[in-house]
N, C-alpha and C positions, 0 to 999 in steps of 0.2 A: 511805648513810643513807637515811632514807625517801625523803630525795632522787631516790635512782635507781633508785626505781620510778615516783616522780612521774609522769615524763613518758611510763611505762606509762599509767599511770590517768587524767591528764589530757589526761590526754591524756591519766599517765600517765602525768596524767591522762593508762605507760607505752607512739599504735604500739598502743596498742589497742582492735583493732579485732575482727569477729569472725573466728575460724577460717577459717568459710564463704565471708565476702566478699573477705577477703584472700589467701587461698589455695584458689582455685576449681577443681576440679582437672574431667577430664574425664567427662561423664555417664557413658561406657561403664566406669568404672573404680567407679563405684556406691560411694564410698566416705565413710563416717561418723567423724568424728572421735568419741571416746570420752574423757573426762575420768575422772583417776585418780582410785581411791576418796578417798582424801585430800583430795583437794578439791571432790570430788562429794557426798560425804554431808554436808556441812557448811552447811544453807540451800539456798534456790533463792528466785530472784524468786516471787510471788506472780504469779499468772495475771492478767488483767483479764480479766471476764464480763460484755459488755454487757446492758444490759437495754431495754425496750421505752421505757422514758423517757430510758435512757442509753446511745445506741448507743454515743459513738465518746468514745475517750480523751481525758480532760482532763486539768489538773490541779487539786491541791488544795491549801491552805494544809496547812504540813506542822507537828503538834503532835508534844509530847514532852514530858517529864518534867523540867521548868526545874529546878530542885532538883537534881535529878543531872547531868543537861548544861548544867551553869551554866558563862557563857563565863569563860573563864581565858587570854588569850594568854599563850605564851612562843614564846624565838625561839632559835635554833640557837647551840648552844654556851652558854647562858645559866647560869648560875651553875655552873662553872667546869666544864663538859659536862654538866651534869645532867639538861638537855633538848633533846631534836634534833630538830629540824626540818628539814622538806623542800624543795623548788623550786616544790613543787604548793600550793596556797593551798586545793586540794581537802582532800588527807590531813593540811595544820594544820588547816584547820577542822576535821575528825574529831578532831583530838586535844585542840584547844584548847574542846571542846565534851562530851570523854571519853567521845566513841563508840570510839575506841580508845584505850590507856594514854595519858593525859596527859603522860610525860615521854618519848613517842617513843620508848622502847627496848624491845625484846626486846615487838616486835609481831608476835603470827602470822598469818597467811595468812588463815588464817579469822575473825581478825577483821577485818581492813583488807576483806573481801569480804563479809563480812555489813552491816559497817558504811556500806557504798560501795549495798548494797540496801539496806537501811533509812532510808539516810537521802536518798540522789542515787537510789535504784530502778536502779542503775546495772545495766545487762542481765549476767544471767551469761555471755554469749561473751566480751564485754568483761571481766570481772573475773580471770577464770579463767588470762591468759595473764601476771600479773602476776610470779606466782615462780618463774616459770620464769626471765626475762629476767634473776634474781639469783640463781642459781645457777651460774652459768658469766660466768669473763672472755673468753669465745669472742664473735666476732662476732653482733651484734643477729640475723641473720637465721639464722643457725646455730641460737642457742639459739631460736628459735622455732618452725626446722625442727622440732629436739628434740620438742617440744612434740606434732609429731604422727607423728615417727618410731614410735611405739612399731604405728601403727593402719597407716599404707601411708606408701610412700617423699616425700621432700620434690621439688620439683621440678631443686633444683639439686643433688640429690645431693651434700649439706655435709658434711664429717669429722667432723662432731658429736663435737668433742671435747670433750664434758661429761662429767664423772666420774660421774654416775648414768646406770648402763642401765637402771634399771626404776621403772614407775610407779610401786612400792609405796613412796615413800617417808613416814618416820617421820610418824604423823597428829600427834604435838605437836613437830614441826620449827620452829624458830622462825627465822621467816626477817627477823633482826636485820639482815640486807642489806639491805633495804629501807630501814632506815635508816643512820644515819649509825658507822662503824668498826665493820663488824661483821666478825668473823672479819678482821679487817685486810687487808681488799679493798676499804676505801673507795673508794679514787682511783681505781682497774681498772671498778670496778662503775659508778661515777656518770657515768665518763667513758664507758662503751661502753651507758649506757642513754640518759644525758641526752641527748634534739633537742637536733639543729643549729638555730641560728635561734628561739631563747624567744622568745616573747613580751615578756616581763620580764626576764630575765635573761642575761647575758652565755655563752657559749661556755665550755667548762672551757679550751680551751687559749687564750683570751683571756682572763679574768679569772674574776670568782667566777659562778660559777652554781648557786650556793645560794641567796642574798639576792637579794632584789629590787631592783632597779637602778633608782630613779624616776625618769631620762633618759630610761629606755625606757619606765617605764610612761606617762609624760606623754606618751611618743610617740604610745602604743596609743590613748589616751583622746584624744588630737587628730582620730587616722582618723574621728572620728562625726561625719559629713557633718552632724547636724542638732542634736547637741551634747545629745541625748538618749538615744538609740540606735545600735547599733551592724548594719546591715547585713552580711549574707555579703560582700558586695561591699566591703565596708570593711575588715573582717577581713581577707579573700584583701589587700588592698592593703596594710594594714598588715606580713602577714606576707611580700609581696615586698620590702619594703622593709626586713627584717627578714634575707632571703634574701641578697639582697645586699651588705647591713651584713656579716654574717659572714664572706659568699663572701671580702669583699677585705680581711678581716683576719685571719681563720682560717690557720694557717702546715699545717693536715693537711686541707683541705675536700673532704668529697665529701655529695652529696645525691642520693643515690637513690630506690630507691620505696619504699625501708622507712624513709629520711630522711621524706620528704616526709609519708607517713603519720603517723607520731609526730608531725613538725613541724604539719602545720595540726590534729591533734588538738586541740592545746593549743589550738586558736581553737572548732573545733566541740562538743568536746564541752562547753566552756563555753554555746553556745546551746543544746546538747540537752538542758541539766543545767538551768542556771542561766531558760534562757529562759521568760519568759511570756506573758501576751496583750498586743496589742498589735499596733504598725503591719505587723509582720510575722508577724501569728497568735500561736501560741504558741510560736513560735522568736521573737521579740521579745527581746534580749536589751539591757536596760540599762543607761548607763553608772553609772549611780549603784547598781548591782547590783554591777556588775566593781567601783567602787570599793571598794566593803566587804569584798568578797572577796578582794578582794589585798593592800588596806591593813591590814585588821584582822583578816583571814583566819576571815571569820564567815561565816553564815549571812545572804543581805541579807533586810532587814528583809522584803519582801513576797511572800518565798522561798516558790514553791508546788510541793509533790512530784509529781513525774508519776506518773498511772496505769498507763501503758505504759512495761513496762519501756526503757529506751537500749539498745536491742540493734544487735550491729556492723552489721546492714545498712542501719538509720539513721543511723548513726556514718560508712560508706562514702558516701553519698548526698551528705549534706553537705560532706563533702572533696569529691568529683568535683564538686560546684557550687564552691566556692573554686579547683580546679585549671581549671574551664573558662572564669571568671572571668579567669585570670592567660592562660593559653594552655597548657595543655598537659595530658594524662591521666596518671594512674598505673597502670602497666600491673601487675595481677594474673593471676594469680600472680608473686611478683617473679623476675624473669628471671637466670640465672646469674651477671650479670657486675654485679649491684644493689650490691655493695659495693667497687669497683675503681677509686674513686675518680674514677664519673662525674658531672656534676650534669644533673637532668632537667627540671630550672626554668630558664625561656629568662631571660637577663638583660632583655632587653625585653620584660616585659606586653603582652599584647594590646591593654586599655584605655591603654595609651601609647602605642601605635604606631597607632593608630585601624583596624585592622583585623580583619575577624570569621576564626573560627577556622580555617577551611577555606586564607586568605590565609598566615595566622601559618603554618600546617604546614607550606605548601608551601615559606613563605620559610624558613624553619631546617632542613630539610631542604636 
């Protein structure tokens, strides 16, 4: 369901991140990833052009057509499937707002990607890696590989056993994978896209990881040391805490660096997206922001568009501050053995064990 793109786009909001930052490959190899026509010709971010009164990126209250995007919530499975919904409280707001089909079904590509720019500016590195991840029940990092097999080799040299060898695929492909029974690959898809470790929502081989779980959101909204705001440093701790919940309930757990990437997604790109000014500049992200967004899967009221687009290496930046928070890096390009059921998250935080980063290395090693 749209679900198992979700935590693409939120993350993902699907794990994504950009090409660039996530899979860095070596200078002497001078090599350019190229996106298939299909989803190349269909929009692009809008450039930002500073000017002499406005050098550097803001944001802005973000207007639109009330009358057409008049809010409408529905919730997954709702009058007897009619309408589907996702894990991501991003892609219900786009629906329940009819930036894309309001009943969740037979949504395509181009739109959940136009709709992800016009309304979140969400960067095209990010957008771009979204239908790939539903297309194939192959391993997360496999179909990603995919993604840039077609331009030069991946690094772990994956079996890419995906059924399409060529970019040219159909420009009105509707990628119903995204959402919920499509092509009756639900359960295959949501399980092999959905993070370990939601924010919100439970694990698929623990319970539901479609609906939101308000155990756990009340968890989230406690992290906010000042009961306003929510700090990196509070996020990174909620999401350890998060980490570990799963680790010792999970009966198939591994967390690697393409886990952990989608995993703290779902925390950053909520402050690249959602944030604004405030104690923390304009990554400021509110608790009374996240509430509306989760609860009622809207728009929060004081919602300002950014000018600069969210491109993956702002998306990267903020993970590596949430991973050095906790104690540990995600190593890019992800390394051969990223899906073999290792975890790269130490069970002890650094800010728990009161030592700076250089200590933690040497002790887990």
């Amino acid at each position: 369901m749209f679900s198992s793109s979700v935590r693409g786009l939120c993350g993902v909001l699907l794990m994504l991140l950009s090409v660039r930052s996530v899979y860095s490959v070596p200078t002497s190899q001078k090599l350019v990833p190229v996106l298939p026509p299909w989803a190349a010709d269909h929009g692009h971010n809008e450039l930002y052009k500073p000017t002499p009164e406005h050098i550097f990126p803001s944001k802005k209250p973000f207007t639109f057509d009330a009358e057409e995007h008049y809010y409408e919530q529905h919730h997954n499975n709702e009058k007897n499937g009619t309408y589907k919904r996702a894990s991501c409280p991003a892609l219900n707001t786009l629906a329940n707002r009819g930036f894309i089909p309001r009943s969740g079904r037979k949504v395509k590509y181009q739109e959940i990607a136009q709709a992800m720019r016009e309304v979140f500016n969400f960067g095209d590195d990010n957008v771009a890696i979204v239908p790939y991840a539903n297309l194939s029940h192959t391993d997360r990092f496999d179909r990603l590989c995919w993604f840039l097999s077609r331009r030069f080799r991946c690094i772990q040299e994956p079996p890419l056993s995906i059924l399409i060898n060529s970019w040219h695929v159909p420009n009105k492909l509707i990628f119903e994978s995204v959402f919920a029974n499509a092509y009756g690959q639900d359960g295959n898809v949501q399980h092999s896209i959905n993070c370990p470790a939601a924010p919100t929502r439970l694990d698929k081989d623990i319970g539901n990881n479609v609906d939101i779980n308000m155990t756990l959101f009340k968890q989230l909204l406690s992290f906010s040391k000042d009961g306003q705001t929510f700090s990196l440093e509070d996020l990174a701790e909620h999401h350890h805490l998060r980490h570990n919940q799963s680790r010792a309930e999970s009966p198939r757990w591994q967390f690697g660096n393409a886990d952990a990437t989608c995993a703290l997604a779902q925390y950053t790109n909520l402050v690249g997206v959602l944030g604004r000014n405030g104690r923390y500049g304009l990554q400021t992200l509110y608790v009374e922001d996240v509430r509306k967004f989760y609860l009622q899967e809207d728009l929060p009221d004081a919602y300002e568009r950014r000018e600069l687009p969210y491109y993956g290496v702002e998306a990267a930046e903020l993970n590596d501050r949430m991973t050095h928070h906790i104690g540990y890096q995600i190593t890019r390009p992800f390394p051969p053995w990223d899906h073999n059921g290792t975890d790269i998250e130490p069970l002890a935080a650094q800010y728990e064990r009161g030592c700076d980063s250089a200590e933690l290395q040497l002790d887990e090693s």
